[in-house]
N, C-alpha and C positions, 0 to 999 in steps of 0.2 A: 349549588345551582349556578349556570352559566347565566349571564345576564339577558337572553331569550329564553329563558325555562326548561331547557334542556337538562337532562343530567350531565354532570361533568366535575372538573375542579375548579374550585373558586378561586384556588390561591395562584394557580397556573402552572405552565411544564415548557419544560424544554425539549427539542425532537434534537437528535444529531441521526444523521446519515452516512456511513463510512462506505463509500463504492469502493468496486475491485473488479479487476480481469475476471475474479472466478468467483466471487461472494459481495453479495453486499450486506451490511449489518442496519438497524435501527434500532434507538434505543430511545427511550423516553422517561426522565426524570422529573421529580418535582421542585421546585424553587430551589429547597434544601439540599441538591443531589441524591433522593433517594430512590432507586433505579423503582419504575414504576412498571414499562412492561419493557419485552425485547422481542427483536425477530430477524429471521437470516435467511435474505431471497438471494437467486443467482447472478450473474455478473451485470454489472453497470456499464461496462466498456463501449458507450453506442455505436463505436466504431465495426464495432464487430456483431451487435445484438439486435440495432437500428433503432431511432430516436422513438417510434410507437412501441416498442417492446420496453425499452427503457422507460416511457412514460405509464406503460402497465406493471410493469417491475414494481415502481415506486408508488405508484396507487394501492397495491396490495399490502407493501410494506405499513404503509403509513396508515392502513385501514387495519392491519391488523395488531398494531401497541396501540393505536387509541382505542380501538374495542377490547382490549385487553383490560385498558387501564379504565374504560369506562369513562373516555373521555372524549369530547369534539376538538375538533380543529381550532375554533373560538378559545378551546385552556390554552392555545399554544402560546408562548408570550412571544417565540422565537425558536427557528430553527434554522441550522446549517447542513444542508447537502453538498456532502464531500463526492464529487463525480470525477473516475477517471476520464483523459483527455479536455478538462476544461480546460476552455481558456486556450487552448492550439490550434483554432479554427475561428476565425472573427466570423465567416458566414454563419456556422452554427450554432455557434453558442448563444445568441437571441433566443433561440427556438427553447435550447438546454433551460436558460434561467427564469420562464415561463410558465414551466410546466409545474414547480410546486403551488404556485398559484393558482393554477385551475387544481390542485389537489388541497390545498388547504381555504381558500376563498378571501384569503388577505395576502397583504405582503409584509408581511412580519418573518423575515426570512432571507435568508442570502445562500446562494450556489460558491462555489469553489474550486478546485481541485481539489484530491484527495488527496495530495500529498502535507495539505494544512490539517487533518484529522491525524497523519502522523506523527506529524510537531507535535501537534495540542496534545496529544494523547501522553506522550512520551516523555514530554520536559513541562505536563499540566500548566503548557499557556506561557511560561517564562519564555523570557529572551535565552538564545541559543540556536542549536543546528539538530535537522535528522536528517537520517538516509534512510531511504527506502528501497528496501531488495523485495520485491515480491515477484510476481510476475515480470514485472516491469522493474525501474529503477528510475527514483530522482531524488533530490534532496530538497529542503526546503529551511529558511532560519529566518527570524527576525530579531534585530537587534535596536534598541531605542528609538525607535519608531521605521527604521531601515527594515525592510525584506528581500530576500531575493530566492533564487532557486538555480538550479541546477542538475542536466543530464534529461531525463525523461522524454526523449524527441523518437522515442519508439523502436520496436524490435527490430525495424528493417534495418536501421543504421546507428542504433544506440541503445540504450542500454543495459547498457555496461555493466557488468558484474551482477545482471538479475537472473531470476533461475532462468527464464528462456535463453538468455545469453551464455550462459553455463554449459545447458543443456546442447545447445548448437557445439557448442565449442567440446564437449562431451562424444557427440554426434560426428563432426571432423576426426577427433579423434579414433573411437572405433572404424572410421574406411580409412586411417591410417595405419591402423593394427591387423585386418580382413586384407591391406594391399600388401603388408608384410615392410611399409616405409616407417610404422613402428614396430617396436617390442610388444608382444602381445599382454599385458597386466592384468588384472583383475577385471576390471571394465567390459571387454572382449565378451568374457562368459556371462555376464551380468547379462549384458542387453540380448543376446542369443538365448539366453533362458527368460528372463525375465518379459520381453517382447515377442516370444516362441517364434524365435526365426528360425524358419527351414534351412534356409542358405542366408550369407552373409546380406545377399543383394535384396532379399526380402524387405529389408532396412528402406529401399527405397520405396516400398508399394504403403508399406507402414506410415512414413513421411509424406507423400507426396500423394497417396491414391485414397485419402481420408474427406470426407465433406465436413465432418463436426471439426467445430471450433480448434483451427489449428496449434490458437499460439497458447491455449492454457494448457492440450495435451503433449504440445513439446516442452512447457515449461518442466511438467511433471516429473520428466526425464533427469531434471538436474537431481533429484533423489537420488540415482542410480549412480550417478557421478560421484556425490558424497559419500555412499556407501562404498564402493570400489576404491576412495582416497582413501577411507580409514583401513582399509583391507588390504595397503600397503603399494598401493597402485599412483607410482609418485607421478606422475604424466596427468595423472587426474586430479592428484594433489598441485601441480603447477598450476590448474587451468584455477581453484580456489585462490591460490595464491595469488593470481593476475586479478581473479576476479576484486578482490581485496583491496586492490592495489588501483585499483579503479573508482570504485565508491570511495577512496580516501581523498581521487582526485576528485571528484563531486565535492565533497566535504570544503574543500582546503580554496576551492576556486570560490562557493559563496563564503565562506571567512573571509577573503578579500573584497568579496562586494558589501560587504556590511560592515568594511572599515573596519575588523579588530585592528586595535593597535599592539607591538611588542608589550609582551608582560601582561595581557589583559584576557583572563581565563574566558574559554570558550567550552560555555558546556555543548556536548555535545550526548545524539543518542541513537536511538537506532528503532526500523520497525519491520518487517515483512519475514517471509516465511525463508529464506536465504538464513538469517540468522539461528535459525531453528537446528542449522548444525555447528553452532558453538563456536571455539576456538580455530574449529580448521577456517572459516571467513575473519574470524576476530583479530586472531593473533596477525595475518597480513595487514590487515586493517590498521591495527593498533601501531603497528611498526612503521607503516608508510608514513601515518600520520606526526608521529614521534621526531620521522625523519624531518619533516616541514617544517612545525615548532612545538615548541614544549609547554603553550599556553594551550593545547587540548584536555577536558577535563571528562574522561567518557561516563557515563553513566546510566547505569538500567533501565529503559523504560520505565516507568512510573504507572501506565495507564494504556492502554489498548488500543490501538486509530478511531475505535467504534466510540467509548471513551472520551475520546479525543474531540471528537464529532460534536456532542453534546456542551464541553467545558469551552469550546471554539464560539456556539452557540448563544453561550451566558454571556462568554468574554465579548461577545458583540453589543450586550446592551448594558456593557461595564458594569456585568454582576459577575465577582470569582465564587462560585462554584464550588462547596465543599462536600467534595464525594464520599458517600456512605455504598459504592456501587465498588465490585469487584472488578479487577483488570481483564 
């Protein structure tokens, strides 16, 4: 029983919140890390969804693991909402770190960026670096008591090596292969089939003549890119290549804001759905980075952003978090 008579837990829980362009997660654990309930609403991006939809977003969310879990607001001990675009707008973001408040009815709670549910998730809270390729692209490290970040300043003019930036770059290339200023590769037939173009210039009424949400459905696109690389379509294997070669410069510029010194290993890790095709983003990755120094130390993921979210959460009331919860 909670200490007004309600049912609940006594011992208390943790909320994490992981936002995204195209999904947002919630998860809620007990003291112990044992995943208590979960749930997966759509994008968080208020930039694109607007700050009352993102404030219903997360009311739903957050009403549906604690009724799951059978528990109030009052068990939370602590939670972190991981929100894309935090923190790139001083006007808005009053409004952003508000709102779990009027959702939970205390302030036992802190907002973010989401790219800190990356970290946490991936290198579980230690000192180190990720990068994030999802939709978007940034990186994020802290190192003895140092943090910094890097990239993330949006699809119009940045980043870099995330699917939507892929996909654009994907996208140049097919009206360079339609004008006949490329070689036509695998790519070519992909988006003519797979986008059922009539004609080549259809491409534009697809891009351009769409009202739903633009930047998730061109990120999409970067599939079709990776599928055409591995199909031997070396034009769309350069654009991976670059992309690679970009997130390493993310990587390599906050390793300089966090003061590694020579000789002194920097783990590093990685989170978004970019990764999800393996080696063709890796192996550039690995090799740019190699190039810079050879105190990179890469390593797996450990843990989920969603994950991440939760052990970010504990880590705020300097409890570590031993997870009995799947990645």
């Amino acid at each position: 029983m909670t200490g007004d008579g309600k049912t609940g837990r006594s011992d208390g829980c943790f909320l994490g919140v992981d936002g995204g362009g195209t999904k947002t997660a919630f998860i809620l654990t007990d003291r112990g890390g044992r995943e208590l309930a979960r749930y997966e609403g759509g994008s968080s991006y208020y930039i694109q969804i607007g700050v009352e939809a993102l404030h219903t977003l997360l009311q739903e969310g957050v009403e549906a693991v604690l009724g799951q879990a059978g528990a109030s607001p009052d068990d939370i001990i602590f939670a972190f909402f991981g929100l894309p675009a935090h923190g790139e707008d001083s006007q808005i973001q009053p409004f952003l770190d508000v709102i779990p408040e009027a959702l939970l009815g205390h302030r036992r709670y802190a907002c973010g960026n989401d790219m800190i549910c990356g970290w946490a998730g991936s290198l579980a809270g230690e000192d180190g670096i990720n990068i994030v390729a999802g939709t978007g692209s940034i990186g994020y490290g802290e190192r003895q008591g140092l943090s910094a970040r890097g990239g993330g300043w949006g699809e119009v003019f940045s980043d870099e090596g995330s699917a939507y930036w892929i996909a654009v770059q994907g996208l140049n290339l097919f009206s360079r292969m339609a004008d006949g200023r490329q070689p036509r590769g695998p790519l070519y037939d992909l988006l003519m089939r797979e986008l059922e173009l009539k004609t080549e210039l259809d491409l534009c009424a697809y891009v351009y003549s769409r009202t739903t949400a633009q930047r998730d459905r061109i990120a999409a696109l970067s599939r079709l890119v990776a599928v055409a690389a591995t199909q031997g379509d070396e034009a769309a294997r350069r654009i991976f290549a670059e992309a690679g070669e970009e997130l390493a410069a993310v990587v390599d510029a906050i390793r300089r804001r966090l003061q590694y010194p020579p000789g002194e290993p920097v783990k590093l890790s990685y989170s978004g759905g970019v990764f999800a095709s393996g080696d063709l983003i890796l192996e550039p990755f690995r090799r740019q980075l190699s190039a810079w120094s050879p105190d990179y130390r890469l390593v797996t993921p450990r843990h989920s952003p969603a994950i991440g979210a939760v052990i970010h959460a504990a880590r705020l009331t300097g409890h570590s978090l031993k997870l009995t919860v799947d990645a």
